[in-house]
Structure formats: structure tokens, C-alpha cells
VMD Tcl script that draws the C-alpha trace (Angstrom):
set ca {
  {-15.73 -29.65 -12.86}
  {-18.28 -30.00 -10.23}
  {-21.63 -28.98 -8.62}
  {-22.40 -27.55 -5.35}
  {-25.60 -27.56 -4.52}
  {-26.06 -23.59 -3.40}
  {-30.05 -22.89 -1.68}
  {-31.87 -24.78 -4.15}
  {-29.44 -23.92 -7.75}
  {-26.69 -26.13 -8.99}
  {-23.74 -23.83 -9.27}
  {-20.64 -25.32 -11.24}
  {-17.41 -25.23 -10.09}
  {-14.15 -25.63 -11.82}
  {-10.85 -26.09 -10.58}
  {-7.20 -24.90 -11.26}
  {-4.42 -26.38 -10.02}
  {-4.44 -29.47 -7.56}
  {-6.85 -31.81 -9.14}
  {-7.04 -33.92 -5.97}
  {-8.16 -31.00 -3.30}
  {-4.87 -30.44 -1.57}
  {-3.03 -27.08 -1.43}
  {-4.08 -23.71 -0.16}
  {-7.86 -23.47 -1.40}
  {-8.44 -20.14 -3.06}
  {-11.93 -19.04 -4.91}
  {-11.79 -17.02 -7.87}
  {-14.89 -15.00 -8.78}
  {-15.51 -13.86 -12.32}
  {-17.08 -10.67 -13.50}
  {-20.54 -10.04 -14.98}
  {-21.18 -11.57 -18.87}
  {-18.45 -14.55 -18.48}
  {-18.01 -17.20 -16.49}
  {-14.84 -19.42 -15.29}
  {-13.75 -19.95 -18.34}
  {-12.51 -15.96 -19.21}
  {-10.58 -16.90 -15.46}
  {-8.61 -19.60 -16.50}
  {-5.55 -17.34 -17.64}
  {-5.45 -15.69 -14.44}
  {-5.54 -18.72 -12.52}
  {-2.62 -20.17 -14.27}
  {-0.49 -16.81 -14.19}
  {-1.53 -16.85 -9.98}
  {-0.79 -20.37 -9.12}
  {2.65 -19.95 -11.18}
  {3.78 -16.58 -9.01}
  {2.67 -18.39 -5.39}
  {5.91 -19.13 -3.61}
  {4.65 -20.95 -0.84}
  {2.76 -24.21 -2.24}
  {0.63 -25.33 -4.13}
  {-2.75 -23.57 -4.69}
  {-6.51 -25.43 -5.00}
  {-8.18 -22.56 -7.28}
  {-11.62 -23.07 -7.33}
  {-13.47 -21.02 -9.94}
  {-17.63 -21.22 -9.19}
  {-19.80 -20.07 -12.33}
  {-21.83 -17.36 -10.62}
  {-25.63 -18.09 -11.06}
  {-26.68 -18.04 -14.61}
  {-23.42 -18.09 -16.42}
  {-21.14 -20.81 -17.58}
  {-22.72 -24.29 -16.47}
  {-24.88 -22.95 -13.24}
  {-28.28 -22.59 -13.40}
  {-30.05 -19.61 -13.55}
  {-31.79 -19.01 -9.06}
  {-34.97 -19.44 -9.52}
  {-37.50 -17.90 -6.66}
  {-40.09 -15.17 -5.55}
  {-37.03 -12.91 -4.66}
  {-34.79 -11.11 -7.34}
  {-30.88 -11.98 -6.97}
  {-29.07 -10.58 -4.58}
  {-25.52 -10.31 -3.20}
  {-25.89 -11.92 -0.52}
  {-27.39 -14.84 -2.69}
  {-24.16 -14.87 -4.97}
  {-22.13 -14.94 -1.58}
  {-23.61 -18.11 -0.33}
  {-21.58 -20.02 -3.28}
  {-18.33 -18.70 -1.28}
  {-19.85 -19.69 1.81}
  {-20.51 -23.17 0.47}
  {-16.92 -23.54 -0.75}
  {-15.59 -23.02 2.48}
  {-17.58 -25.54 4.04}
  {-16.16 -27.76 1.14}
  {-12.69 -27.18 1.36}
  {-13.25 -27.88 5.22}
  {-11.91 -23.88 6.27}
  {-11.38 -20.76 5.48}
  {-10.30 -19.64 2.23}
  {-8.82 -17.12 0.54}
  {-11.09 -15.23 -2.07}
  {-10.41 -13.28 -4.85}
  {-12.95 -11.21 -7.14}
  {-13.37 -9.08 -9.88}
  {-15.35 -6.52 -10.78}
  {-19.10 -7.68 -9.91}
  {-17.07 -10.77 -8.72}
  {-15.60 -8.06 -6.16}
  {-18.77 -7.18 -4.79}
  {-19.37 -10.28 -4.41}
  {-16.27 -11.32 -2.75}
  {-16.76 -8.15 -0.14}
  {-20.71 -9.34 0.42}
  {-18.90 -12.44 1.28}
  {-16.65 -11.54 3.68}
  {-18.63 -9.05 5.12}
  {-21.49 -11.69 6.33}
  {-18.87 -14.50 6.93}
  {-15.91 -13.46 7.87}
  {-14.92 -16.15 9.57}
  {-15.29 -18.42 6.35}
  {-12.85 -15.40 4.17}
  {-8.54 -15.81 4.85}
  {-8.18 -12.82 3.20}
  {-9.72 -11.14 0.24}
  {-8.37 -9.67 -3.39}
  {-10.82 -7.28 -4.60}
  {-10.01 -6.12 -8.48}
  {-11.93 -3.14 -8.95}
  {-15.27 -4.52 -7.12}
  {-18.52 -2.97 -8.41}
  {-20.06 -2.54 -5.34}
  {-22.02 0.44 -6.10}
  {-23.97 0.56 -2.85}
  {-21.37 1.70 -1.13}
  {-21.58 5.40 -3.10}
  {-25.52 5.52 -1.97}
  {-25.24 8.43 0.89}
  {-22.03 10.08 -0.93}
  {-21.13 13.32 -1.46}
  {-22.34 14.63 -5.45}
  {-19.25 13.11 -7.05}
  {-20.89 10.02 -6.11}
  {-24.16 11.14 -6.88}
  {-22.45 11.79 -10.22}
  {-21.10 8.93 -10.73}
  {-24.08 6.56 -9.86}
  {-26.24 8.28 -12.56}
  {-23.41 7.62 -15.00}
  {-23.56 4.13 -14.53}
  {-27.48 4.05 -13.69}
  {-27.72 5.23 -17.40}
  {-25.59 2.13 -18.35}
  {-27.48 -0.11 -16.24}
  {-30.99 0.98 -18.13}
  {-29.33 1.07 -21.34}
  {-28.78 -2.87 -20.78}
  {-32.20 -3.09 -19.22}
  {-34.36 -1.70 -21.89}
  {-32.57 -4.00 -24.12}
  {-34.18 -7.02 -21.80}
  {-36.97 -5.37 -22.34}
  {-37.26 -4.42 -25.92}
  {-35.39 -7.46 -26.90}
  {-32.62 -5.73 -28.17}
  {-29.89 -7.08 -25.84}
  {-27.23 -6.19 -28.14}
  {-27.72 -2.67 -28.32}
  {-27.82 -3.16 -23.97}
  {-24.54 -4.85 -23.97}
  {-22.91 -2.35 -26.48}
  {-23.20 0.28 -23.79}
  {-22.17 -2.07 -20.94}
  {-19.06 -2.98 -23.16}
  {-18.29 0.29 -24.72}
  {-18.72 1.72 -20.91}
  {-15.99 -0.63 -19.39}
  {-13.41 -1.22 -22.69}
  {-13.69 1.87 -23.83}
  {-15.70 3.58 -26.73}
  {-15.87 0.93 -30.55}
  {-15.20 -2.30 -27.89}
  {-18.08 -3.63 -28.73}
  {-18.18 -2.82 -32.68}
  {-14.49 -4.79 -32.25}
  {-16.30 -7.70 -31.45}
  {-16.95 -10.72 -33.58}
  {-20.49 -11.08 -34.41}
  {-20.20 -14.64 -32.36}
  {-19.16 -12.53 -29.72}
  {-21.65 -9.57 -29.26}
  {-24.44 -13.12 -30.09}
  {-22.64 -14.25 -26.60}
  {-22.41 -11.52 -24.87}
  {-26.46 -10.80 -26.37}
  {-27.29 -13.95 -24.11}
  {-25.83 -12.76 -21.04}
  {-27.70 -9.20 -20.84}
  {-30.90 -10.70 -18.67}
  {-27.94 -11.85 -16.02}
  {-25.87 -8.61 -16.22}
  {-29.27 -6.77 -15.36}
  {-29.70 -8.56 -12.43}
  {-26.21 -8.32 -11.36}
  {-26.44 -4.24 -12.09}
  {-29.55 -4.40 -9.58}
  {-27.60 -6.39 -7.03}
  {-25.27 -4.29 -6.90}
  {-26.91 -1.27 -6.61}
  {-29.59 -2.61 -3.70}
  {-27.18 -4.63 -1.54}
  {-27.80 -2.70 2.21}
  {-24.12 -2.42 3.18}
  {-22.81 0.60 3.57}
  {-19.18 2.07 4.02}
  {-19.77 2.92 8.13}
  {-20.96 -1.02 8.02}
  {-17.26 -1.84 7.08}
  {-15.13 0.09 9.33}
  {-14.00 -2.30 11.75}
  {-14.16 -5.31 9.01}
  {-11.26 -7.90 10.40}
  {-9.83 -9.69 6.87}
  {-6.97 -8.73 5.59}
  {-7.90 -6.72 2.16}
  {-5.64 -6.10 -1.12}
  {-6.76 -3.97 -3.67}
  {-5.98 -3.88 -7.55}
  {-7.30 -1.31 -9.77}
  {-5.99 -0.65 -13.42}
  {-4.39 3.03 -13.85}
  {-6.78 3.69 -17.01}
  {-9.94 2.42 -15.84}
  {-13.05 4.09 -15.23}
  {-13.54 6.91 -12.26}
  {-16.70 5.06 -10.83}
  {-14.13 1.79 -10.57}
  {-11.58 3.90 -8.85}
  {-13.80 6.02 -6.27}
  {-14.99 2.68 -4.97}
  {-11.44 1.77 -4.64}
  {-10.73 4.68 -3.12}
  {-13.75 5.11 -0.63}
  {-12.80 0.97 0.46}
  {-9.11 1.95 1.16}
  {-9.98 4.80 3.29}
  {-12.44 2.40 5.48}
  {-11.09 -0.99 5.95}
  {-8.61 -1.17 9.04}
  {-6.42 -4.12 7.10}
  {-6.02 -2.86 3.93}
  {-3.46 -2.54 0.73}
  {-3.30 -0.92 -2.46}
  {-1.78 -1.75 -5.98}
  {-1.81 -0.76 -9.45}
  {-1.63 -1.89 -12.93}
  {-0.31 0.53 -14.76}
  {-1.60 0.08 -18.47}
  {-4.51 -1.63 -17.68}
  {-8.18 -0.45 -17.96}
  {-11.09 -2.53 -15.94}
  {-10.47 -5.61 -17.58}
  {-7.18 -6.21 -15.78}
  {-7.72 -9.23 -14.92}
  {-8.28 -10.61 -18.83}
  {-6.00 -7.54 -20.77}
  {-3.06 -8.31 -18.19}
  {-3.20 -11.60 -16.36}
  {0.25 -11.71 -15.25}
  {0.70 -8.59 -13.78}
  {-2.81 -8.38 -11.88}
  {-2.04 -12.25 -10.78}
  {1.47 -11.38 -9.27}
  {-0.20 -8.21 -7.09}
  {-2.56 -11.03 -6.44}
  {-0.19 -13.82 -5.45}
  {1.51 -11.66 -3.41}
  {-1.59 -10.93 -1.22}
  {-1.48 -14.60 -0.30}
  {2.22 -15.22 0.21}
  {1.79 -12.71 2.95}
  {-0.70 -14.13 4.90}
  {0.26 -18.09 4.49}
  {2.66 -19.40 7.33}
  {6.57 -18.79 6.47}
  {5.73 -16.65 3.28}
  {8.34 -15.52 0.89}
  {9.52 -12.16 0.89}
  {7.97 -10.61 -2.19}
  {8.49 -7.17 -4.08}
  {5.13 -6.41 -4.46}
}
mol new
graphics top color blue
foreach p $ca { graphics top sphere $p radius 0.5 }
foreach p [lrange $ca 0 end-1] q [lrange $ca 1 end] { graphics top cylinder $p $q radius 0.2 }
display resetview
């Protein structure tokens, strides 16, 4: 592991793969209450099922989980804030990289490219949350943000009333599926308890982040999506509402998985992945995907 100094807030970085730098550098972004830890699978099942090298995964802790500190400043978090880790990879790495996200990793990983495209080789977005782009819909949207508004206050007034764990219950329940979060361990929900201030201001980020879907139309880098055929409709209307937009875009499925693809089926999600990359690296492997 290492730090990256990101505007002011150490932000820890972990790496899978090439310990010494080289390979093809790719940034994995986690989604909201876990860190790079829950990643680590993944990262292994996508640097096994890349046929064209080896891979430098670099997994950042997003700000306030894992080892990163918490941003501090006048100015709530934003997007654009979390982006500014991908932005400072690049410059690492010394290029372009490849950047893959999940779920409120997504909308990061889309914030990213969006305001640096130049920094983004191509982008994997696994179900990104990146409700601001259902603000102007039609009243399935309109729907669908209340819906999740509801979830967002639920783990909100749990900040508040410092009863995290009945916030997180409904944030877990909401994306697992209903008794998810009475499965838990007690160490677990006590974890996930910790995380709720965080996963409120990543449910704000979300929702206030000023891009829109006419902002993306004519967005040049090359765009896979990954959604999980049982996951929730909010996850797949964003899905759905990105495909129709983007000019360079793809779209695959997991089957049996739910939003958690990522974590529930690692190998499956990391081969759609993988295969994203293969295409766009020099002399890629033809690939079934």
C-alpha cells in the first residue's frame, strides 16, 4: 500500500498484481460501505482472465473508507472530489489508464472520465449509481429517485438519530435484497454501522453531481457496461439511459447476479471486465465475450 496525496486528504492505495509498477495500469473503484479490501477477489479473478499482459491494478480507498482519511473542508463531498483520486493516479502511472467502477465507484469512474477524459483508456462501469443522471426524466425516473431518496433518508436519519444501524439495514436490505442485513453477523452490521456518515455523503454526491445525460452525448472513451440480471430497476434504468447516450458503448450481463456482482460473482463480472481491456490494448486476443 501507498498514499497519494489527493487536494489536501491522504487517500490509500493498494495494489494488485505487478508489485513493481509495470504492466497495463488499471484503477479499480469500490462501492459505498467497503473499501479495497471487498475488491481484492475481483482483482485477482481480472488480472487472471487478461490475455494480453500483465495488469498494475491499483485499488484507491475512496475518502473515508479503508485507510484514507475522511476530506475535510467548508464544501460537502462531491464527485468530482472522489474523481480527482483517478486523476491523480494517472498522473502516477505517467498516462492514461483504464478505470473500472462499481456501483457509487461507477459514478465515480463516469465523473472521472467525463472531466478528464484524456487521463481515462477506457472505462468499466458495474451498475454506476449515478443518480443525477435521472434528474429531468420522464415519471419512471421520478419514480424511481423517490424510491431510493427514501433509502437515502432512511440512512440519514440514522446519522442523525444515532441509529446508523437501523440506516444501513435499509441501504443493505435495498441492494441484497429483503433479511440481508438481519443475515449479517453482529461484527458486520457494527462495520457496516461505522460506514453510514460516509454512505450519506456518497448518497448526496450522487444525487447533486451537475452532469446530465445531454452532457454525455458525444463523450469519446470507449464504455462497457455490466449490470446483474436480478438487480434493482433504479440500477438498470441508469444502465439503460447510459447505453442509449454514449457514442462508444457496450453492454453485458450477469445472469444470476443481483447489484453486488462484483463481490456475489467475481469471476464472471471480471471476465466481461477483462474483456473490455483486451479489446482496446494493442494486438488483443480475440475473446468470446
Amino acid at each position: 500500500m501507498f498514499t497519494l496525496p489527493v487536494a489536501g486528504t491522504e487517500i490509500a492505495v493498494h495494489r494488485s498484481g505487478s508489485s513493481n509498477g509495470s504492466g497495463t495500469p488499471v484503477v479499480l473503484l469500490h462501492c459505498s460501505a467497503a473499501g479495497a479490501r471487498q475488491m481484492q477477489v475481483f482483482a485477482e479473478a481480472l488480472r487472471d482472465r487478461f490475455t494480453v499482459g500483465p495488469l498494475d491494478i491499483l485499488i484507491p480507498d475512496l475518502h473515508g473508507y479503508g485507510a484514507s482519511a475522511t476530506r475535510q473542508g467548508a464544501h460537502p463531498l462531491r464527485l468530482a472530489h472522489e474523481a480527482a483520486i483517478v486523476a491523480s493516479l494517472s498522473r502516477h502511472v505517467g498516462g492514461p489508464v483504464h478505470v473500472i467502477g462499481h456501483s457509487y465507484g461507477g459514478a465515480v469512474a463516469l465523473a472521472a472520465a467525463h472531466g478528464r477524459p484524456d487521463l481515462v483508456r477506457s472505462l468499466v462501469l458495474i451498475e454506476p449509481v449515478s443518480f443525477h443522471l435521472l434528474q429531468g426524466g420522464d415519471s419512471r425516473d421520478d419514480t424511481l429517485l423517490a424510491e431510493i431518496g427514501r433509502v437515502a433518508g432512511a440512512v440519514r436519519q440514522g446519522v442523525l438519530t444515532d441509529r446508523p444501524e437501523a440506516g444501513m439495514a435499509a441501504f443493505v436490505n435495498f441492494w441484497s435484497g429483503p433479511g440481508s442485513w438481519e443475515g449479517l453477523s453482529q461484527r458486520a452490521r457494527a462495520a457496516m454501522a461505522q460506514h453510514a456518515p460516509q454512505v450519506a455523503r456518497n448518497f448526496q454526491a450522487a444525487f447533486d453531481h451537475p452532469t446530465r445525460l445531454h452532457d454525455i452525448t458525444r463523450f469519446p472513451v470507449p464504455t462497457r457496461l455490466i449490470y446483474g440480471g436480478r438487480t434493482r430497476p433504479i440500477a438498470r434504468r441508469i444502465v439503460e439511459l447510459i447505453e442509449r447516450t454514449l457514442p462508444d458503448v457496450s453492454l453485458r450481463i450477469v445472469p444470476e447476479a443481483g447489484h453486488m456482482a462484483p463481490l456475489s460473482d467475481p469471476c464472471a463480472t471480471a471476465a466481461l471486465a477483462a474483456a473490455q481491456l483486451c479489446l482496446i490494448q494493442p494486438n488483443p486476443v480475440t475473446s468470446a465475450a
